[in-house]
C-alpha positions as a LaTeX table, in Angstrom:
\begin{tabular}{lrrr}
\hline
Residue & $x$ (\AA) & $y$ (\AA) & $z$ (\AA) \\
\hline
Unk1 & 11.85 & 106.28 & 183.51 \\
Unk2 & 11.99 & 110.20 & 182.74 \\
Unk3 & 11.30 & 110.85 & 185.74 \\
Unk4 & 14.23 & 108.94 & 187.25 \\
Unk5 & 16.78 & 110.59 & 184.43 \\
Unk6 & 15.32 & 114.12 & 185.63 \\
Unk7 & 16.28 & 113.15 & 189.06 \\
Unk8 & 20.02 & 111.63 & 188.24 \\
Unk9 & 20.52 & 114.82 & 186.32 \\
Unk10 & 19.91 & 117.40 & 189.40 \\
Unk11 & 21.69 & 114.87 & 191.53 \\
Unk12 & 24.93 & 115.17 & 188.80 \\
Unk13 & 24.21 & 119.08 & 188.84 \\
Unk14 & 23.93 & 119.51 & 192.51 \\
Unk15 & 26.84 & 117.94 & 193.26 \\
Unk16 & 29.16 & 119.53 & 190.43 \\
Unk17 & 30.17 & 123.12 & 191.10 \\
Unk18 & 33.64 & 123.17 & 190.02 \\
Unk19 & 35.57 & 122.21 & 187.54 \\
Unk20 & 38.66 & 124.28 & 187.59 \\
Unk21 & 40.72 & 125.29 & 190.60 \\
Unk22 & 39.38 & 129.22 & 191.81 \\
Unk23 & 40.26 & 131.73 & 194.31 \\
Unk24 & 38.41 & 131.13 & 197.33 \\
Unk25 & 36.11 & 134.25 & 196.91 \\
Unk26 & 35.83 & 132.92 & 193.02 \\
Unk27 & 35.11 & 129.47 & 194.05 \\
Unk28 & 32.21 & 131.04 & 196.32 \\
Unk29 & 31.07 & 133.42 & 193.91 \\
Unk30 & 30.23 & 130.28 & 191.09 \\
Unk31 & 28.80 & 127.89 & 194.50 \\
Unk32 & 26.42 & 130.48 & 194.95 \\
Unk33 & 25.11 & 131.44 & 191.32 \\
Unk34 & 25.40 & 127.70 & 190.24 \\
Unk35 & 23.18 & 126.79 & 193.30 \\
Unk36 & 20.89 & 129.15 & 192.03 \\
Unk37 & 20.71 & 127.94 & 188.45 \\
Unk38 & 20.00 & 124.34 & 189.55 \\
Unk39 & 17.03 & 125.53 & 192.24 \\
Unk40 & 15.49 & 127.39 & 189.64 \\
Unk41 & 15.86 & 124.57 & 186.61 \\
Unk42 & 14.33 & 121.81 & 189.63 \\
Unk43 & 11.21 & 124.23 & 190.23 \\
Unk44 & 10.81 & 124.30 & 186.53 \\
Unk45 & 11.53 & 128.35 & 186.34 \\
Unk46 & 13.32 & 127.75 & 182.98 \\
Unk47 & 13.65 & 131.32 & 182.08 \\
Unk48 & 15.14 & 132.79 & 184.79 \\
Unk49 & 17.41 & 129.28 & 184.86 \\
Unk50 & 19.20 & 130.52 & 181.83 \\
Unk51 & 19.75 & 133.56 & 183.37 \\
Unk52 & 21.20 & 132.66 & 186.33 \\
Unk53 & 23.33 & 129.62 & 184.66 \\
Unk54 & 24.52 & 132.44 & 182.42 \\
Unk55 & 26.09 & 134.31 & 185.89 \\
Unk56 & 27.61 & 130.99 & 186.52 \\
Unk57 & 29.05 & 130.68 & 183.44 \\
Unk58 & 30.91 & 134.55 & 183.42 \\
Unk59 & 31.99 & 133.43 & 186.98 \\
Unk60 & 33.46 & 129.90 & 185.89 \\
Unk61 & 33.17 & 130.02 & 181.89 \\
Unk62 & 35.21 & 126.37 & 182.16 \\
Unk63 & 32.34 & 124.59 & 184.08 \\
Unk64 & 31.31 & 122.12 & 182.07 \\
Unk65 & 28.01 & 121.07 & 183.62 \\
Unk66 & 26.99 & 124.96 & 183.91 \\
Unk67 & 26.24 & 124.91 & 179.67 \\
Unk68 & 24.62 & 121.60 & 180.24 \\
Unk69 & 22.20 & 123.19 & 182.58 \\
Unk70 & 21.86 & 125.96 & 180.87 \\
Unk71 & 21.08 & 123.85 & 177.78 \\
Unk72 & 18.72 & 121.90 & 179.69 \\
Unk73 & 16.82 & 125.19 & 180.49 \\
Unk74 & 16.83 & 126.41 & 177.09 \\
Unk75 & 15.81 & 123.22 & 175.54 \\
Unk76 & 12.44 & 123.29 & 178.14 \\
Unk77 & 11.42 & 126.53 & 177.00 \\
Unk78 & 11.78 & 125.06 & 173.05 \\
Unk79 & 14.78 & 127.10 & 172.29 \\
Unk80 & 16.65 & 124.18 & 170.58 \\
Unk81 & 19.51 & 125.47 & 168.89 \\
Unk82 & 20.75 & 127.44 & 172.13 \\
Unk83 & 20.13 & 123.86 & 173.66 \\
Unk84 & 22.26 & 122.39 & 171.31 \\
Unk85 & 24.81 & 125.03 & 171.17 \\
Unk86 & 25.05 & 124.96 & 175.02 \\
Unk87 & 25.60 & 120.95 & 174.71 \\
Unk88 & 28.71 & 121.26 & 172.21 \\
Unk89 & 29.94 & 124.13 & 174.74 \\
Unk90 & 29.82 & 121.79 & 177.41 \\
Unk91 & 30.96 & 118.45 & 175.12 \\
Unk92 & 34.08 & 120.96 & 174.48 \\
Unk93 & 35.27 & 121.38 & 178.24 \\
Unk94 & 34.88 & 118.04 & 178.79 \\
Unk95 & 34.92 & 115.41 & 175.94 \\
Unk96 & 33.69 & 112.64 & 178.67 \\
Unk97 & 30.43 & 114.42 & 179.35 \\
Unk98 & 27.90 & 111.19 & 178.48 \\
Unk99 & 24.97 & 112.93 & 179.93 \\
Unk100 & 25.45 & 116.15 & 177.54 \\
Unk101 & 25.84 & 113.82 & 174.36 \\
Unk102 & 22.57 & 112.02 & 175.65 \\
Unk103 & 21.03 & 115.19 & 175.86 \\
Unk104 & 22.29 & 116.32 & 172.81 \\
Unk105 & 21.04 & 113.52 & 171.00 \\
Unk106 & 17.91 & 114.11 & 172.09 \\
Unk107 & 17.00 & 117.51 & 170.90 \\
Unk108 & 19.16 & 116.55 & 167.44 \\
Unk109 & 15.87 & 113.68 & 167.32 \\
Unk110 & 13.24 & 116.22 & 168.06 \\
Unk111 & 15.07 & 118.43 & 165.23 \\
Unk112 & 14.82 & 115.28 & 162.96 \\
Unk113 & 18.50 & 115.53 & 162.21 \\
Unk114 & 19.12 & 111.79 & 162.24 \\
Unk115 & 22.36 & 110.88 & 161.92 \\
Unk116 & 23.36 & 113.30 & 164.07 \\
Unk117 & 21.98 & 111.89 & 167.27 \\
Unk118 & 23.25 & 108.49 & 166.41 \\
Unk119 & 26.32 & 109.60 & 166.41 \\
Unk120 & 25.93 & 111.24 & 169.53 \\
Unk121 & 24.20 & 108.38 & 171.11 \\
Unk122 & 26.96 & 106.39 & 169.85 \\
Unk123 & 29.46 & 108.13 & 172.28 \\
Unk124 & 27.43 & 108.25 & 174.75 \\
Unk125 & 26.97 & 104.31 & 174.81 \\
Unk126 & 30.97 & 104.04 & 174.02 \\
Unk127 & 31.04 & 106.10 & 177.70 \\
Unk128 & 28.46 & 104.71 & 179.06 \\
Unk129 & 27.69 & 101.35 & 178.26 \\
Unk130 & 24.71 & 100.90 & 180.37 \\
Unk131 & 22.68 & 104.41 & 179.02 \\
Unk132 & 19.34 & 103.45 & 179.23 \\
Unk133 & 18.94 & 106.98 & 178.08 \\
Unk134 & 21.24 & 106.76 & 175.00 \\
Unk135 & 19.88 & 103.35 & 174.02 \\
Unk136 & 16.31 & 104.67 & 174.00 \\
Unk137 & 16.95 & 107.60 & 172.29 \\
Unk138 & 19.12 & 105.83 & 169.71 \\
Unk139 & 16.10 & 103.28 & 168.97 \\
Unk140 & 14.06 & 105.98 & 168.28 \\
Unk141 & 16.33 & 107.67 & 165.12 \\
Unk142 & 16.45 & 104.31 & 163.57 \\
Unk143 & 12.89 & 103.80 & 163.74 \\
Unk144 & 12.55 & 107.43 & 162.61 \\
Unk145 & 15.15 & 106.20 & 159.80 \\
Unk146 & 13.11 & 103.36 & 159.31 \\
Unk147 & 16.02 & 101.10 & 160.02 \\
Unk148 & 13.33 & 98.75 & 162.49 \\
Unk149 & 15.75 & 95.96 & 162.90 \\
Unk150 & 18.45 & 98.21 & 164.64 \\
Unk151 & 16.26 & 99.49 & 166.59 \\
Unk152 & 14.94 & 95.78 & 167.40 \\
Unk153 & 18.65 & 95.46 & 168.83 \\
Unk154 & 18.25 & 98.50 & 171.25 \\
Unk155 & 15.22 & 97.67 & 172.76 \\
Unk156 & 16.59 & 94.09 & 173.50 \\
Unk157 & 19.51 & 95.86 & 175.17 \\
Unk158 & 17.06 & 97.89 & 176.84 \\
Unk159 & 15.05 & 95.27 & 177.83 \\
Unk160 & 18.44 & 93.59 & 179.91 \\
Unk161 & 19.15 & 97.56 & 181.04 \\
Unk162 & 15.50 & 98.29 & 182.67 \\
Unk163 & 13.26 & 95.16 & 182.36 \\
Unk164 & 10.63 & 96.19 & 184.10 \\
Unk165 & 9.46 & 99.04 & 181.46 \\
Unk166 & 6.80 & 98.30 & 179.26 \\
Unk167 & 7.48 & 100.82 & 177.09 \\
Unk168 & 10.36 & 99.08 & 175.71 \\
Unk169 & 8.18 & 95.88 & 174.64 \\
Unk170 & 5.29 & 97.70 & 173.11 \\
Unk171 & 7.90 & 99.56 & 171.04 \\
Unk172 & 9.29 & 96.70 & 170.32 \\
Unk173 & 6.01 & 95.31 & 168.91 \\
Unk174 & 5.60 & 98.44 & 166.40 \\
Unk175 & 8.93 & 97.50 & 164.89 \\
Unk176 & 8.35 & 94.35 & 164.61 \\
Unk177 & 5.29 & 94.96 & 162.54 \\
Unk178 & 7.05 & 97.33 & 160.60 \\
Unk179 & 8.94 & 94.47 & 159.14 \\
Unk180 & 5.80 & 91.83 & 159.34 \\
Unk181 & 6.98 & 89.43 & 162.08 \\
Unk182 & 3.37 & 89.55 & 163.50 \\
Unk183 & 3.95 & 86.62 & 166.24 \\
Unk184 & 6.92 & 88.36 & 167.08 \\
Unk185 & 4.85 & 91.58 & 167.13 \\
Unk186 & 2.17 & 89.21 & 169.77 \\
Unk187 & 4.66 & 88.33 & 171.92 \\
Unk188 & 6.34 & 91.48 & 172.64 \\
Unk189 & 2.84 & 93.11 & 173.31 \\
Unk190 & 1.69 & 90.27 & 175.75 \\
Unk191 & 4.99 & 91.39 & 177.56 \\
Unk192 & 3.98 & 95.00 & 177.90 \\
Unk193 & 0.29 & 94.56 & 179.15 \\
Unk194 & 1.55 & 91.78 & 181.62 \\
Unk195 & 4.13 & 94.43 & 182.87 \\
Unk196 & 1.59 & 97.44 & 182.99 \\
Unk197 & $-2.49$ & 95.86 & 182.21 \\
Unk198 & $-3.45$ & 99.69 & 181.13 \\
Unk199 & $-0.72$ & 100.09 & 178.34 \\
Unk200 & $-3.11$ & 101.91 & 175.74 \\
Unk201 & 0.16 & 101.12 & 172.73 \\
Unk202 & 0.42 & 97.41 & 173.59 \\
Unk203 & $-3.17$ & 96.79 & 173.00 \\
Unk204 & $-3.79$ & 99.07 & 170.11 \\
Unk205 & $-0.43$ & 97.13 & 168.32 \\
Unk206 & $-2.05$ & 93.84 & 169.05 \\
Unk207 & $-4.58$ & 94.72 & 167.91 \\
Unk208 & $-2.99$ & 95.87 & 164.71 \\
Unk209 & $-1.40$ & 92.24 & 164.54 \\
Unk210 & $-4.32$ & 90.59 & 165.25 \\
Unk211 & $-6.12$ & 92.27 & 162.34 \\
Unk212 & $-2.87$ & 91.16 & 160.41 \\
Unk213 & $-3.93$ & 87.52 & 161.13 \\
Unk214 & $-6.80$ & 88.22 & 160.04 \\
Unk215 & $-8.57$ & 88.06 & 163.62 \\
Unk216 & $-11.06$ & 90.68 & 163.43 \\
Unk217 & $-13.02$ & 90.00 & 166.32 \\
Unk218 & $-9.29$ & 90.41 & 168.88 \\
Unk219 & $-8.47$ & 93.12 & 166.58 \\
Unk220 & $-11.77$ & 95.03 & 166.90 \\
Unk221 & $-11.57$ & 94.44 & 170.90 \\
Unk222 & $-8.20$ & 95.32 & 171.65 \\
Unk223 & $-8.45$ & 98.44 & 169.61 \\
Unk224 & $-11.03$ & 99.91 & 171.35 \\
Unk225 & $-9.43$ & 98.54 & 174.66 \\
Unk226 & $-6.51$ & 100.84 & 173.84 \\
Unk227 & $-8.13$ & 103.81 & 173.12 \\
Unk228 & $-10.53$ & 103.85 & 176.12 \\
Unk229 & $-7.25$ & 103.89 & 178.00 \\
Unk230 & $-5.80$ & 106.47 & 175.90 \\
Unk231 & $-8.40$ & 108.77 & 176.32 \\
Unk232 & $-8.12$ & 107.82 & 179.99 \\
Unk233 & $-4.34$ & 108.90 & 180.44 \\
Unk234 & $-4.61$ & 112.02 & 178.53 \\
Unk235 & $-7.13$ & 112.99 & 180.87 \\
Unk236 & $-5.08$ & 112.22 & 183.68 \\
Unk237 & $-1.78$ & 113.92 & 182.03 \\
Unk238 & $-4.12$ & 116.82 & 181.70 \\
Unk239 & $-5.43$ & 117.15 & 185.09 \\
Unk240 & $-2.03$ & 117.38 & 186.25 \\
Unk241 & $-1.38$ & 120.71 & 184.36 \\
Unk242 & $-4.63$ & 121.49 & 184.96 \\
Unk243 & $-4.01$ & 121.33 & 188.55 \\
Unk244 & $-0.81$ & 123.61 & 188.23 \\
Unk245 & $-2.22$ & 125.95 & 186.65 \\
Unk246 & $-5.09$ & 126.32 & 189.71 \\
Unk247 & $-2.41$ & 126.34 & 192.35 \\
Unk248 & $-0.89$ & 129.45 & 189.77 \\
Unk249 & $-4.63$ & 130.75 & 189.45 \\
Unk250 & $-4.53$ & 131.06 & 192.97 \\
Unk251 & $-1.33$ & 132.18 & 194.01 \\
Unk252 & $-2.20$ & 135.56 & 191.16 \\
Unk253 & 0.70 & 134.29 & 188.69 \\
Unk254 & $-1.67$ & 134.51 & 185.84 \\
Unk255 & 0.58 & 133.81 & 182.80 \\
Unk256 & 2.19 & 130.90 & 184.21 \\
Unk257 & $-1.06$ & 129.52 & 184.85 \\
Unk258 & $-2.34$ & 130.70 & 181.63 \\
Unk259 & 0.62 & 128.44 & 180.19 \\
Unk260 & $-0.46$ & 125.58 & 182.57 \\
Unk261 & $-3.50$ & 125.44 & 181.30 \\
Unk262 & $-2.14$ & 125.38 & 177.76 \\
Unk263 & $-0.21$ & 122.42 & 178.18 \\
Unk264 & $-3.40$ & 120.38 & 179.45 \\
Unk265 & $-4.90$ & 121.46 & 176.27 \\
Unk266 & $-2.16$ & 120.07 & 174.08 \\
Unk267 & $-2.27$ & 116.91 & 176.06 \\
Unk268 & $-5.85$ & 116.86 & 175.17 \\
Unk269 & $-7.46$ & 119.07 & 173.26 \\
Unk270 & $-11.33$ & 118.23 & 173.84 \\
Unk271 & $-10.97$ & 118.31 & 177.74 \\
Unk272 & $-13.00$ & 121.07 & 178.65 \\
Unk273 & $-11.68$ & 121.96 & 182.10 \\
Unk274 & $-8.63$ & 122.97 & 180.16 \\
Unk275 & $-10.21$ & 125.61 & 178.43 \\
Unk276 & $-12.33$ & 126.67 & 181.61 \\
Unk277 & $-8.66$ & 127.24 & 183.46 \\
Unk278 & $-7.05$ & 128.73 & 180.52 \\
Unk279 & $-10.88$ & 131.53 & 180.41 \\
Unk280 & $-10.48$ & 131.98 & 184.01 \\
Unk281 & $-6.90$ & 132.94 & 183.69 \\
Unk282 & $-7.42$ & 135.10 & 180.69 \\
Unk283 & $-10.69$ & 136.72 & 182.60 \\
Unk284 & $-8.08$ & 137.04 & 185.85 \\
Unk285 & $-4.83$ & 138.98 & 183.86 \\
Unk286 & $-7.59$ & 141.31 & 182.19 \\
Unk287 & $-7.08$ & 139.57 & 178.55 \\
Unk288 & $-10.88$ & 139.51 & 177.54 \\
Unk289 & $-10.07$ & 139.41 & 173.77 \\
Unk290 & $-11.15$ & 135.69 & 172.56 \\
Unk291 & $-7.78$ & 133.76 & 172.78 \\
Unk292 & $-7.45$ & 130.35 & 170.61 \\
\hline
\end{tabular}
């Protein structure tokens, strides 16, 4: 699903230059340096992103979807409020923006401020009715507000919006454990390991329900079912980073791949190839003092 919202939003950004008539020269002036912004934000150079979407911005400070790239590039490199800030910029020049609320919304979750992406998600869905985005996002603040049967609601809605994700059941299944409807809880997980047999969450949460039944045996089974495939994604997750980071290695970019390497070993921390990138890059940029 991310990837597939990561692809509609440099599709929406690629095609937006413009959103206020310009001098010819003008008009080429923010083509070029918005062009630039958006190839820079799609080969994940988020840094010099918000540089360039900054020359887009003194060339066209009206363009709307110029803060919400710039906003997306600040909010990849963990520089939330300037992501927000960026969002309400571009929410100002155009009050129809769904896609900046959505985005919005999400960093206002990350920040824990609650209410506040609700809201947000709550316009977006008023603009967009079918936001698979907004609805997911939304779901998650109420289950972060512990409000489980709201978020019950979303995922159903989600479920008619993009019925073939199994994420949706499985988090279904959590809330409906948070509020003891264990068959419910069953059912929804059965839905998510039909839809995707390696879903690590579906079979931990049945398990959880089972062992609310009082099934130890299932529960004991599915447990360790879902954590054999846990361990098994966050190896693969890793490797992919891990594999950046050697194409980085390679090309002498050490502290890119040094950051590669860094983000397989937050995906998962025992996976020693991680740490053997991460030395090798270290050993490479001539930083021999023990990093940790």
């Amino acid at each position: 699903m991310m990837t597939r919202y990561v692809t509609k939003v440099l599709l929406v950004l690629t095609l937006t230059v413009v959103s206020h008539p310009l001098s010819a020269q003008s008009t080429t002036t923010v083509r070029d340096s918005y062009a630039t912004a958006n190839g820079l934000l799609r080969a994940g150079d988020f840094a010099a992103a918000v540089s360039a979407y900054g020359e887009a911005i003194k060339a066209n400070p009206n363009n709307a979807y110029a803060y919400y790239g710039r906003g997306l590039a600040y909010g990849a490199t963990g520089k939330l409020d300037e992501a927000v800030a960026d969002y309400t910029e571009a929410i100002r020049r155009d009050a129809k923006f769904a896609m900046a609320y959505q985005a919005r919304a999400k960093v206002l979750l990350g920040k824990r401020e609650l209410d506040k992406a609700i809201a947000d998600c709550d316009t977006a869905i008023q603009l967009s009715q079918n936001s698979v985005e907004a609805y997911g996002c939304r779901a998650r603040a109420f289950e972060n507000k512990g409000d489980h049967s709201k978020a019950i609601a979303d995922y159903a809605r989600l479920i008619q919006l993009d019925p073939t994700n199994p994420e949706w059941h499985a988090n279904r299944a959590f809330d409906y454990l948070k509020i003891a409807n264990i068959d419910a809880a069953l059912a929804e997980c059965e839905s998510a390991i039909k839809l995707d047999p390696e879903n690590a969450l579906a079979f931990m949460l049945r398990g959880a329900a089972y062992r609310e039944k009082g099934d130890r045996a299932k529960a004991d089974a599915d447990t360790q079912k879902g954590q054999r495939l846990l361990a098994a994604k966050m190896i693969k997750d890793a490797n992919v980073s891990i594999q950046k980071g050697n194409v980085l290695l390679e090309k002498g970019d050490y502290d890119k791949a040094i950051s590669a390497y860094s983000e397989a070993i937050r995906i998962c921390p025992a996976y020693h190839f991680g740490h053997y990138g991460r030395g090798l890059a270290y050993l490479a940029a001539g930083k021999l003092v023990l990093q940790r």
